[in-house]
C-alpha positions as CSV (number, residue, x, y, z in Angstrom):
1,X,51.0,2.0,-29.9
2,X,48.3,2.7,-33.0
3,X,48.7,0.1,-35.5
4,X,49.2,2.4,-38.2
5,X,51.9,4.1,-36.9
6,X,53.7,1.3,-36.5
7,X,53.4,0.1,-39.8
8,X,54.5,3.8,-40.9
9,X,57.7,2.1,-39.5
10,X,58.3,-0.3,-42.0
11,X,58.8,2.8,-44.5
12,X,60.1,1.3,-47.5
13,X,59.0,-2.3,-47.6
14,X,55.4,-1.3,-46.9
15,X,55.5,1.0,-50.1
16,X,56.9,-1.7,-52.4
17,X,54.3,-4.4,-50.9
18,X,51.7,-1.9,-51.9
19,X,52.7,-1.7,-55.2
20,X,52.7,-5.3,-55.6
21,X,49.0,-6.1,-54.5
22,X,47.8,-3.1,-56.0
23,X,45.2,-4.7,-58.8
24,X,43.9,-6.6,-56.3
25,X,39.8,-7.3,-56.8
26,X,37.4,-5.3,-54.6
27,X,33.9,-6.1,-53.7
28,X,32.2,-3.0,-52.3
29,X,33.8,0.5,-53.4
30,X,34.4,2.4,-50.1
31,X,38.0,2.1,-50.5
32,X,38.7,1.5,-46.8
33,X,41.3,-1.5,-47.1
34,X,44.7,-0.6,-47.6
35,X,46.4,-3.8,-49.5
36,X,50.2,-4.9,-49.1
37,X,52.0,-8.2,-49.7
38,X,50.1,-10.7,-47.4
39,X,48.9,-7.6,-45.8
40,X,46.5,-5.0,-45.3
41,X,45.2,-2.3,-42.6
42,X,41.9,-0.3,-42.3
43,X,41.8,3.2,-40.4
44,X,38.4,4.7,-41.9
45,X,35.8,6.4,-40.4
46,X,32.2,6.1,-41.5
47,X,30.6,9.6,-41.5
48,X,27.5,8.4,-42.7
49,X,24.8,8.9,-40.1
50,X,21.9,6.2,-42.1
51,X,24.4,3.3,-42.7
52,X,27.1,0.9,-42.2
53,X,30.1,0.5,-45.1
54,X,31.5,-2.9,-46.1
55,X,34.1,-4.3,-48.7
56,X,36.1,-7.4,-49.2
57,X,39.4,-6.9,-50.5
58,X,40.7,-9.7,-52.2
59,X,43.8,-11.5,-53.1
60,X,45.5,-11.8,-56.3
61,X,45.2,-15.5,-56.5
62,X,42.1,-18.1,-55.6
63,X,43.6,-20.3,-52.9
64,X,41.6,-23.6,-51.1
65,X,42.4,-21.6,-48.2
66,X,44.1,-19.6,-45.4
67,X,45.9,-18.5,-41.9
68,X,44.6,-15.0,-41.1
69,X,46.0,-13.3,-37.8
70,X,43.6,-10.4,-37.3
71,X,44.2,-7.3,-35.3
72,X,42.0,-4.8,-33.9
73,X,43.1,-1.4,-32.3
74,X,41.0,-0.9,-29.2
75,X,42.6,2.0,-28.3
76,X,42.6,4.5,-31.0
77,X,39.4,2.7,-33.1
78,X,35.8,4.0,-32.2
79,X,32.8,2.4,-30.8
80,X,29.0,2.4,-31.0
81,X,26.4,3.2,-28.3
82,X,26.9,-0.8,-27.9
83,X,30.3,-0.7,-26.8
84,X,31.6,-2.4,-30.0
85,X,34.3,-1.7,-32.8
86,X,33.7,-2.1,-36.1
87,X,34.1,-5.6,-37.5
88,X,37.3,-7.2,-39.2
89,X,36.9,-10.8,-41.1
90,X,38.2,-13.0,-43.5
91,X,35.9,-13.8,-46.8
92,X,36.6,-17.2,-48.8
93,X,35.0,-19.8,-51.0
94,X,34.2,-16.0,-53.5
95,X,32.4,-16.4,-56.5
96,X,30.4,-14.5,-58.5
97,X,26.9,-15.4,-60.1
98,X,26.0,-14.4,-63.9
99,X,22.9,-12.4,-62.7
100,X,25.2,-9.6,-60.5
101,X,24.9,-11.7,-57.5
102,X,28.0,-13.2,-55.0
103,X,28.5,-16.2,-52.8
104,X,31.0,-16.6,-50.1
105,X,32.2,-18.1,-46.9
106,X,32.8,-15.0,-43.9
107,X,34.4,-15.6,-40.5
108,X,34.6,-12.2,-38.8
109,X,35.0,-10.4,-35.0
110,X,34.3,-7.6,-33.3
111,X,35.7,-5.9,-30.1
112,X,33.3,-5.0,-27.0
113,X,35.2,-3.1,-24.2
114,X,31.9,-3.2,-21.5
115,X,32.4,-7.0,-21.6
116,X,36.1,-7.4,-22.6
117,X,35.0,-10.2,-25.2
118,X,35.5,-10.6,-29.1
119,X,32.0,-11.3,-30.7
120,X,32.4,-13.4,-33.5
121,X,30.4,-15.6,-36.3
122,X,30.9,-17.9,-39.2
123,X,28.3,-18.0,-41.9
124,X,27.5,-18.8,-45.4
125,X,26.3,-16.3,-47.8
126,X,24.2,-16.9,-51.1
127,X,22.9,-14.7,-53.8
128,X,24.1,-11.6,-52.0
129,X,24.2,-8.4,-54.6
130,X,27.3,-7.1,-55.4
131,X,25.8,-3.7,-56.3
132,X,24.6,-3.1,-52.8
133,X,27.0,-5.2,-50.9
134,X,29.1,-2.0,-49.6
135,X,26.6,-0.4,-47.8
136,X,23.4,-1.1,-45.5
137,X,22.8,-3.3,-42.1
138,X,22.0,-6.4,-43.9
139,X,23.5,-8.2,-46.8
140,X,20.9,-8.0,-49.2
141,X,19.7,-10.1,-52.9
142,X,18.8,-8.4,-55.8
143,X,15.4,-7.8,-54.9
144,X,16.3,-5.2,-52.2
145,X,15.4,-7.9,-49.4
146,X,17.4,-8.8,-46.5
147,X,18.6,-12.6,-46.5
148,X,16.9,-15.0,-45.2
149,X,18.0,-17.7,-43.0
150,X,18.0,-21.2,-44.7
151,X,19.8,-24.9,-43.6
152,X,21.6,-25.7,-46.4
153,X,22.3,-24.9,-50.6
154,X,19.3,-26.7,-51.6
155,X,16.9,-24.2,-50.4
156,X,18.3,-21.4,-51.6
157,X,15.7,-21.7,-54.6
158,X,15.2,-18.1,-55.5
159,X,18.6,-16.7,-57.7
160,X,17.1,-13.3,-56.6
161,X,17.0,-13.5,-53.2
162,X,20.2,-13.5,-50.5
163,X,20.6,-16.2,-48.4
164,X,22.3,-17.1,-44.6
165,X,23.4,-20.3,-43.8
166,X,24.4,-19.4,-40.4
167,X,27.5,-22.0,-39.0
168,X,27.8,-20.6,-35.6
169,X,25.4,-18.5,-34.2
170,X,25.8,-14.7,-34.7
171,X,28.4,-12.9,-32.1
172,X,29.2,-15.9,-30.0
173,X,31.8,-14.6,-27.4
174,X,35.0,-15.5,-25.8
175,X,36.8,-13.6,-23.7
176,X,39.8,-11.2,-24.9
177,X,42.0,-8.9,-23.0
178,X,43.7,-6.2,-25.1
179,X,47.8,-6.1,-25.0
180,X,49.1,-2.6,-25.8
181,X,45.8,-1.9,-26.8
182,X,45.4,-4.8,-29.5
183,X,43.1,-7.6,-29.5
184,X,44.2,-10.2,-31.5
185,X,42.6,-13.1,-33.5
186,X,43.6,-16.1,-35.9
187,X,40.8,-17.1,-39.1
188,X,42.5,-20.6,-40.0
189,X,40.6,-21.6,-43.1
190,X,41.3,-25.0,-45.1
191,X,39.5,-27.4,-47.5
192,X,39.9,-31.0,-47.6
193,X,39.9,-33.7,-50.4
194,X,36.0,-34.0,-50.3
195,X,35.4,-30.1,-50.3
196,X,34.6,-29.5,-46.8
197,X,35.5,-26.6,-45.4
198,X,36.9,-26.4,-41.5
199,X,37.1,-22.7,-40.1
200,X,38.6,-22.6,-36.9
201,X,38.9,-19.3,-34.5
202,X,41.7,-19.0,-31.9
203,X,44.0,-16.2,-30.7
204,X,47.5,-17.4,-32.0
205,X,48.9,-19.5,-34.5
206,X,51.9,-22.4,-34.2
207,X,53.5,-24.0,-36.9
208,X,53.4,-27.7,-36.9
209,X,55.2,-30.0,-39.9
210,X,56.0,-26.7,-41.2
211,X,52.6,-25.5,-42.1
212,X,51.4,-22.8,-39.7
213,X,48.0,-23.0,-37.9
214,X,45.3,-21.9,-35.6
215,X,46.7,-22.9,-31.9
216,X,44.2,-23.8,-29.6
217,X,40.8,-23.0,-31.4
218,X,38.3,-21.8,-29.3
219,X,35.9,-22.7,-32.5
220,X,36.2,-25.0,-34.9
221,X,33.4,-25.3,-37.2
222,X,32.9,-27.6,-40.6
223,X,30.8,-26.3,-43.5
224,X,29.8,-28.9,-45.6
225,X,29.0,-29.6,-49.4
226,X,25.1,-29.4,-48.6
227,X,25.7,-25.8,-47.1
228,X,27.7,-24.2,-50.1
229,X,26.6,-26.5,-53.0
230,X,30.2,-27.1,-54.1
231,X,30.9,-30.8,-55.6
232,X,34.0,-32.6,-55.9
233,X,35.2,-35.7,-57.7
234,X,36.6,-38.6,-56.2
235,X,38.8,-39.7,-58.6
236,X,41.3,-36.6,-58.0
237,X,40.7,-36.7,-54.0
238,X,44.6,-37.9,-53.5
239,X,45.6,-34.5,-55.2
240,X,45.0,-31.6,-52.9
241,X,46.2,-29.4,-56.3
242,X,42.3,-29.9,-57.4
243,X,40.7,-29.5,-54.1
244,X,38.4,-26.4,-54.5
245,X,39.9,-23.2,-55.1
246,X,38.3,-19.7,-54.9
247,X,38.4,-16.0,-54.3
248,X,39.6,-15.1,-50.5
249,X,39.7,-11.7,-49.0
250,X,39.8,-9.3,-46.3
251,X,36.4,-8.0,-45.0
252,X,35.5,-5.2,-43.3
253,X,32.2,-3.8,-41.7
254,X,32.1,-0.1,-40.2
255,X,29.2,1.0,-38.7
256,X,27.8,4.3,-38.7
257,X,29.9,7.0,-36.7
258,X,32.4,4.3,-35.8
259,X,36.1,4.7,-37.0
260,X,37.9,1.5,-37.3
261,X,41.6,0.7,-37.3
262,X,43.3,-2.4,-37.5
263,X,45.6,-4.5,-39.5
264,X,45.3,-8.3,-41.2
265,X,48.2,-10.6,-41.8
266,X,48.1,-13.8,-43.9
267,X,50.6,-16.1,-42.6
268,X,50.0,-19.4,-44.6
269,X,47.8,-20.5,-47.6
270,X,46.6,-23.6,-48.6
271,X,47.1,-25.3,-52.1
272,X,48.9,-23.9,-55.4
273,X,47.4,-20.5,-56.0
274,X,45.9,-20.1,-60.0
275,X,45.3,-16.3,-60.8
276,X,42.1,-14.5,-59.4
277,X,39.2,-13.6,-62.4
């Protein structure tokens, strides 16, 4: 069954969570992410024949981190001459740089029905510009450049030009085998006392001590303080209220003459939430 029908099921409560995330932040103004309360869906189709469209929709509150489940409709989205959907992801670690520029943490998938896999990557982004973040193949800096690939914060040296720290190399694979026509996948994001951040990747979630979590990661990757340049103090390391908090969002990529349907749901978060800028 398409996703957003059966959302359309919900009636009611789907219009009311609406309301309530309704001032939530945007980054990228193609107006393809539909927010609700710890919700959202996508069903857009990119007409544009020169390039992709992207935006991060983001929550209401800064958070350390996240459990994202992910779900892609394989049945009634699109696909390119590839055999791949459009992509769905989870941004985190946002902030935004006083020349126009943006930082952030993505995690993000992609469907390929010739191989039955999900293609996915984790990466960290420097310097990207906001201005032309929503459209393009490439994230791009202020000088109109794509990013380069660098190892860690301290050589990203140039404030006007975007950089990749790439965690895991771009569209690893695992296998994935759509039920009712969904492929499903979990973005379990979480800091720790010193700043670190651990992004695993698996295809369900359990609870355990009452927090829920990625089950079973088939990735687990650890981005460290010499990747995104974030410092911590020591001092306040036994109080997880001042471990690092920042903007977190839903991300979406569409490529050209691809529509792309799907839903994300956020089923934990991590830390006190302090209201988004």
């Amino acid at each position: 069954m398409k996703i957003t029908n059966k959302l359309l099921l919900a009636g009611v409560a789907l219009i009311a969570s609406l309301s309530l995330a309704s001032c939530a932040a945007v980054i990228g103004g193609n107006d393809m992410i539909k927010m609700g309360l710890n919700k959202a869906t996508i069903e857009y189709e990119n007409t544009d024949t020169e390039s992709n469209k992207r935006e991060f929709k983001m929550f209401n509150q800064k958070h350390s981190g996240a459990v994202c489940t992910i779900a892609i409709d394989t049945e009634n989205s699109t696909y390119t001459s590839n055999n791949t959907t459009g992509v769905m992801g989870f941004g985190f670690g946002i902030t935004k740089n006083e020349n126009g520029t943006v930082n952030f943490g993505i995690a993000s998938a992609r469907y390929n029905k010739s191989t039955k896999k999900l293609q996915y990557y984790v990466s960290w982004m420097l310097n990207v510009s906001e201005a032309d973040i929503d459209v393009g193949s490439n994230f791009v800096g202020l000088n109109g450049q794509n990013s380069k690939t660098v190892t860690n914060f301290a050589a990203a040296s140039d404030p006007e030009q975007a950089y990749e720290i790439v965690v895991e190399t771009t569209w690893c694979e695992v296998a994935a085998e759509p039920v009712e026509g969904i492929v499903t996948f979990v973005v379990d994001v979480k800091v720790d006392a010193s700043n670190v951040y651990t992004v695993k990747l698996a295809k369900e979630t359990e609870e355990v001590e009452g927090k829920v979590v990625a089950k079973s990661p088939f990735k687990t990757s650890t981005i460290s303080t010499a990747v995104t340049g974030i410092t911590y103090d020591k001092a306040k390391a036994d109080d997880e209220t001042t471990w690092y908090q920042a903007d977190v969002s839903y991300y979406a990529s569409v490529y050209t003459g691809v529509t792309l349907i799907g839903e994300w749901k956020v089923v934990d978060k991590q830390n006190n939430p302090i209201v988004a800028q």
